[in-house]
C-alpha positions as a LaTeX table, in Angstrom:
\begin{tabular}{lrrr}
\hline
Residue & $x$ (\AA) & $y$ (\AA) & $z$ (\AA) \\
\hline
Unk1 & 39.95 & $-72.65$ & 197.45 \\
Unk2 & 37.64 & $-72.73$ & 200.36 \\
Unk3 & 33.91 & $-73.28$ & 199.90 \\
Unk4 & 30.82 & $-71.98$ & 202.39 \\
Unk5 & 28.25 & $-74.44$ & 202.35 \\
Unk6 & 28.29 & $-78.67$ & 201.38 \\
Unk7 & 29.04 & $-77.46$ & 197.32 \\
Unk8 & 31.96 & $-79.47$ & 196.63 \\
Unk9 & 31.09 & $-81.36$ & 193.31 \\
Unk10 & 31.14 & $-80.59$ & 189.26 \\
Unk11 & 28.53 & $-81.41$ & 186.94 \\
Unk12 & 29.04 & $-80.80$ & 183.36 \\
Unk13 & 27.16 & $-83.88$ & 182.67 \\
Unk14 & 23.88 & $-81.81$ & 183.22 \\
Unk15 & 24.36 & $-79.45$ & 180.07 \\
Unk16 & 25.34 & $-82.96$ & 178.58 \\
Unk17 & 22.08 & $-84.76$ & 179.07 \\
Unk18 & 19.96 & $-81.79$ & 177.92 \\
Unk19 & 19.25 & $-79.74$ & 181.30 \\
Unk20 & 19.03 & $-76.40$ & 179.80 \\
Unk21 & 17.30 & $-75.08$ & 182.52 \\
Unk22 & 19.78 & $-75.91$ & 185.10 \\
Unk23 & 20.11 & $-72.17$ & 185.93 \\
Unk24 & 16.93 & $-71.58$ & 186.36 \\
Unk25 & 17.01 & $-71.49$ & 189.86 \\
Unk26 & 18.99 & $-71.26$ & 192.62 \\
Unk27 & 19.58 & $-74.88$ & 194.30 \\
Unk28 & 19.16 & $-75.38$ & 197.93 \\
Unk29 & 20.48 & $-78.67$ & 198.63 \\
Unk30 & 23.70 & $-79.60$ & 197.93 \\
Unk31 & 23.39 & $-81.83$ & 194.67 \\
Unk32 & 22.24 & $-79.27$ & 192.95 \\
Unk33 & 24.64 & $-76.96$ & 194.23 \\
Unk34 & 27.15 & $-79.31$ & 193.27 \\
Unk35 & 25.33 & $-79.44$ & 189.97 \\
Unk36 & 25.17 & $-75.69$ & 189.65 \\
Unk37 & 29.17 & $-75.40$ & 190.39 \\
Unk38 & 30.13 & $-77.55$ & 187.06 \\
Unk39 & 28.09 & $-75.80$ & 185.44 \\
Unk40 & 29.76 & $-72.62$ & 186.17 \\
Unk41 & 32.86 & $-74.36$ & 186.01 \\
Unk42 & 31.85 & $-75.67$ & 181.98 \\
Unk43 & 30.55 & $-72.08$ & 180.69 \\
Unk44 & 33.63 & $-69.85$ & 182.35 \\
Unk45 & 37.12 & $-69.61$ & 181.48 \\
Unk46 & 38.12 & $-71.73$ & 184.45 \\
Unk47 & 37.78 & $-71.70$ & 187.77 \\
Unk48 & 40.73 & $-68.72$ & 188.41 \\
Unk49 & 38.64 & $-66.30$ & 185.96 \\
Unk50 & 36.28 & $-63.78$ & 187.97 \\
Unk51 & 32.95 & $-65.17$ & 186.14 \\
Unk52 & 33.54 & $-68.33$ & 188.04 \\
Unk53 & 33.17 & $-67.34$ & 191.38 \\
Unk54 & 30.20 & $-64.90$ & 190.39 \\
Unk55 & 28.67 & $-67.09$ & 188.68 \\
Unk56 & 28.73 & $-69.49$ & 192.20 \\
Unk57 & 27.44 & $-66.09$ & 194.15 \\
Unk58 & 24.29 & $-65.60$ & 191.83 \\
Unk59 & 23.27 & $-68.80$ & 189.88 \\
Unk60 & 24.50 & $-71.31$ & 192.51 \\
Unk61 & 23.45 & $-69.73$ & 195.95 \\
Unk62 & 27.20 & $-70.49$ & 196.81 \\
Unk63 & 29.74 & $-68.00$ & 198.85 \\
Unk64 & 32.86 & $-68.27$ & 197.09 \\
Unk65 & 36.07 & $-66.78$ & 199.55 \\
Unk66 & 38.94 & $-66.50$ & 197.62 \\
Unk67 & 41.90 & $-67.97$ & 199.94 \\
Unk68 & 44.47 & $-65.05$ & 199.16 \\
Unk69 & 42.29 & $-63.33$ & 201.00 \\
Unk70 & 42.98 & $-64.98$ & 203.93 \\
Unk71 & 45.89 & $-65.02$ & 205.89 \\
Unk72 & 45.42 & $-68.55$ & 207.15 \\
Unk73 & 46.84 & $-71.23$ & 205.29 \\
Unk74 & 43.43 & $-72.37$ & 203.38 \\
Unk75 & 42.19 & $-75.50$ & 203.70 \\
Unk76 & 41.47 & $-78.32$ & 201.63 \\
Unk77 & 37.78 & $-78.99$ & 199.93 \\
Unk78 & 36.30 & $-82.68$ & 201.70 \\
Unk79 & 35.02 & $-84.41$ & 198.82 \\
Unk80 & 32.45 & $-87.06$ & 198.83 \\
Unk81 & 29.91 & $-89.28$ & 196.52 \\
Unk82 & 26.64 & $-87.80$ & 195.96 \\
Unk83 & 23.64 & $-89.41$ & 193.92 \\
Unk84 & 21.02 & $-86.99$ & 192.74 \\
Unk85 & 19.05 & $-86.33$ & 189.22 \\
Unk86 & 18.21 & $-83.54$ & 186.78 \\
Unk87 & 16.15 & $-81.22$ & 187.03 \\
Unk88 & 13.80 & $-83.24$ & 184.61 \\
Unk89 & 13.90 & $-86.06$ & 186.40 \\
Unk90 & 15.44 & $-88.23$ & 183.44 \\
Unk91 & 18.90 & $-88.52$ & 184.19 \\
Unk92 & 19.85 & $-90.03$ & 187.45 \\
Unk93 & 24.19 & $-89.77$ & 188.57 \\
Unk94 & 26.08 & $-90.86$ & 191.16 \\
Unk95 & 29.69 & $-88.70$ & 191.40 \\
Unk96 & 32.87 & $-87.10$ & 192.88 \\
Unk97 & 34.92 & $-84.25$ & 192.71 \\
Unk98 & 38.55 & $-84.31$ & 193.43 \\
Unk99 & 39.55 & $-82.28$ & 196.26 \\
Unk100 & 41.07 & $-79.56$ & 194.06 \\
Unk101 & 37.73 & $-79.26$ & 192.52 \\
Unk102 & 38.86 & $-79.33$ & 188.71 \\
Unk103 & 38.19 & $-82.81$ & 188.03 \\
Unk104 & 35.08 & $-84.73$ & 188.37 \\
Unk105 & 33.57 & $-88.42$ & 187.63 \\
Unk106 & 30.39 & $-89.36$ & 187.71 \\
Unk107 & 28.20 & $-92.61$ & 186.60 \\
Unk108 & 25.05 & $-91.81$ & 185.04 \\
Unk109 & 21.92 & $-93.83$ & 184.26 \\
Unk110 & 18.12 & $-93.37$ & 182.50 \\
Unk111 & 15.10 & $-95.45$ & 182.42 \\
Unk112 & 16.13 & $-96.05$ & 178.68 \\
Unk113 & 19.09 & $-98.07$ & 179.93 \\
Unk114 & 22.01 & $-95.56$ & 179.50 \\
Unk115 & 24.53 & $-96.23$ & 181.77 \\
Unk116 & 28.05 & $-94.61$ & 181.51 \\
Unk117 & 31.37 & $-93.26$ & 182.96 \\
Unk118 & 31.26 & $-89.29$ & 182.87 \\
Unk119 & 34.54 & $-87.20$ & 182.89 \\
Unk120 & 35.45 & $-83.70$ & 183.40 \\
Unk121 & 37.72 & $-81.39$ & 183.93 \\
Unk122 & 41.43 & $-81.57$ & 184.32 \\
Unk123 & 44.07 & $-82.01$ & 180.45 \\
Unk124 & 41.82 & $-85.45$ & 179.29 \\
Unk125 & 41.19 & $-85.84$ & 176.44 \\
Unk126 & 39.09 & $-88.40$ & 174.54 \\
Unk127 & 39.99 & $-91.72$ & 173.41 \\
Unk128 & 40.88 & $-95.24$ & 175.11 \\
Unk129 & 41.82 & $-94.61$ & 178.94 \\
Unk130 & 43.37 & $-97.28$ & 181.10 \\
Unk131 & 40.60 & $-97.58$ & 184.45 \\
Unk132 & 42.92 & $-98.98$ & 187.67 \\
Unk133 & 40.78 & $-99.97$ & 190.00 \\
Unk134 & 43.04 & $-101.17$ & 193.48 \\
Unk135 & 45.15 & $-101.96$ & 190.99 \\
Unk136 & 43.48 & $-104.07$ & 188.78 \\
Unk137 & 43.48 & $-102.26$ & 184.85 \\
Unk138 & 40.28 & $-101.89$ & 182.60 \\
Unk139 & 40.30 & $-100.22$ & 178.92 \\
Unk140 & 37.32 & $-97.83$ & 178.69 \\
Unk141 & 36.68 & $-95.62$ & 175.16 \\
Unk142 & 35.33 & $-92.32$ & 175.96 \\
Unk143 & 34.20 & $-89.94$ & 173.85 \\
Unk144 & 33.67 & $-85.97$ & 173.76 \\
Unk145 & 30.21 & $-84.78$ & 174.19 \\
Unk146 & 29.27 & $-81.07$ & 175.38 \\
Unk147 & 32.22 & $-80.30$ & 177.43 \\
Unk148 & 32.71 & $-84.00$ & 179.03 \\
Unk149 & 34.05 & $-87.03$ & 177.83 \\
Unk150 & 31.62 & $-90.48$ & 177.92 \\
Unk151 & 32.22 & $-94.19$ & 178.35 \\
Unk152 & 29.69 & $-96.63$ & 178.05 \\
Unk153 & 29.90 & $-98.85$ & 180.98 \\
Unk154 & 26.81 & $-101.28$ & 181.94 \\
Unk155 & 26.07 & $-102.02$ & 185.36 \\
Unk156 & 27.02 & $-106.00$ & 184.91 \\
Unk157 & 30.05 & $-104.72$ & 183.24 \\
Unk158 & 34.00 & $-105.88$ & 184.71 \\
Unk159 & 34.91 & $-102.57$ & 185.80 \\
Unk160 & 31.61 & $-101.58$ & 187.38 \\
Unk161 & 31.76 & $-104.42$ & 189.61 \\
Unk162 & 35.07 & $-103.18$ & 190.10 \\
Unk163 & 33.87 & $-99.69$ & 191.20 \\
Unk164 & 31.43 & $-100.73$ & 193.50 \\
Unk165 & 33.87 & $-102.90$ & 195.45 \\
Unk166 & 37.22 & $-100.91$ & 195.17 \\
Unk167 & 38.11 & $-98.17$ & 197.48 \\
Unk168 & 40.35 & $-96.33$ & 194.52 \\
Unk169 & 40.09 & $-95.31$ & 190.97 \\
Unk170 & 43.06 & $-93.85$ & 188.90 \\
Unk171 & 43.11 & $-93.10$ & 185.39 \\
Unk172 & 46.04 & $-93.19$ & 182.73 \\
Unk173 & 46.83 & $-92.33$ & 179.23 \\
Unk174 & 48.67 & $-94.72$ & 176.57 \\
Unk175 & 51.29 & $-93.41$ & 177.99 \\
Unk176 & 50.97 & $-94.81$ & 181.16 \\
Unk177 & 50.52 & $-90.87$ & 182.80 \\
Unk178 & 48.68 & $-90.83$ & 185.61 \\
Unk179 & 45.56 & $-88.24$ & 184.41 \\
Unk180 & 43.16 & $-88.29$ & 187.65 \\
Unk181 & 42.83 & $-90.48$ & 191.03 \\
Unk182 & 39.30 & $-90.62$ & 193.05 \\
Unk183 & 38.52 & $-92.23$ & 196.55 \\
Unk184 & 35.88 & $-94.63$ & 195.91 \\
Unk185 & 34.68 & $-94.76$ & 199.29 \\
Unk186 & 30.96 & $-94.08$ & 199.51 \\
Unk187 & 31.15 & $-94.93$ & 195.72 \\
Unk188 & 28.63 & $-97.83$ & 195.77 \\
Unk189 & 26.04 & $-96.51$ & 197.82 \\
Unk190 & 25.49 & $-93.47$ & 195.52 \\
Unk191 & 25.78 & $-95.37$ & 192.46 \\
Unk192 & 22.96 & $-98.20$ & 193.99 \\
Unk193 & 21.03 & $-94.69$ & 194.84 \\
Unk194 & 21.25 & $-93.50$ & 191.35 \\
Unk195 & 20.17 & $-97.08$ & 189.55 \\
Unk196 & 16.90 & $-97.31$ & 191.70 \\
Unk197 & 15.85 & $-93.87$ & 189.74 \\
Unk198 & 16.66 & $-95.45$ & 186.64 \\
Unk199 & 14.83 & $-99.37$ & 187.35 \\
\hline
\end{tabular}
């Protein structure tokens, strides 16, 4: 999948936290294109269905080209952290999509002292997860909300030290499968950029 534009992020979180008006507009910077793209991502049948990429076109302001397309080989969506809020201004969220762009994790924060692990995308499903951070293991619960699954995680909390050191996050089932893997590089900086919006 190859991507026009700085849109390389998922948001489901922002249906989540009550942004019904995240369509509204067409986003010009790339947070809320980012933004825009979960959303698509949340309300289609996935992201090989024709509504996705339409829905990218018109809602999002991004060009979609579909790779088979293309007779190059296509190349491979650069994923970063980004920090940015909703379009309300109440939820503040630092985050990352992997660089197949199915999977997503975010940290988001509010003045009234939410603070949580965000999920989405990808075959997870709710309940305790195993957090490896650089190896190091942390039990999170998360739970199902609007499309995304939730863990409380304060910002004093073990494993959110861990995240703002480590330069890797994985994620496993009871089984001990390995369900996602993020770079955590740049990780810290968003996140401190979210929590000033919500001090």
């Amino acid at each position: 999948m190859m991507w026009r534009g700085y849109a390389t992020g998922a948001l489901a979180l922002l249906g989540a936290m009550g942004c019904t008006a995240a369509f509204a507009q067409v986003p010009t910077d790339a947070a809320g294109q980012r933004a825009c793209a979960a959303l698509c991502l949340s309300t289609s049948p996935g992201p090989t269905s024709p509504e996705y990429p339409y829905c990218l076109q018109v809602k999002c302001g991004v060009y979609y080209e579909d790779p088979s397309a293309n007779s190059a080989a296509p190349t491979r969506a650069r994923a970063g952290w980004g920090a940015g809020v909703t379009a309300d201004g109440t939820v503040h969220y630092a985050g990352l999509s992997d660089e197949s762009l199915t999977q997503s994790i975010y940290y988001i924060c509010d003045k009234a002292g939410a603070s949580s692990i965000s999920l989405s995308g990808g075959d997870v499903q709710p309940g305790i997860l195993a957090v490896s951070i650089d190896l190091e293991r942390y039990q999170l619960d998360f739970q199902a909300k609007d499309g995304a699954l939730y863990a409380y995680a304060p910002m004093d909390s073990a494993v959110m030290v861990a995240l703002m050191r480590g330069s890797r996050l994985e994620l496993y089932n009871e089984a001990r499968e390995l369900l996602a893997g993020f770079s955590l590089r740049g990780a810290s900086r968003a996140i401190q950029e979210a929590r000033q919006g919500c001090q």
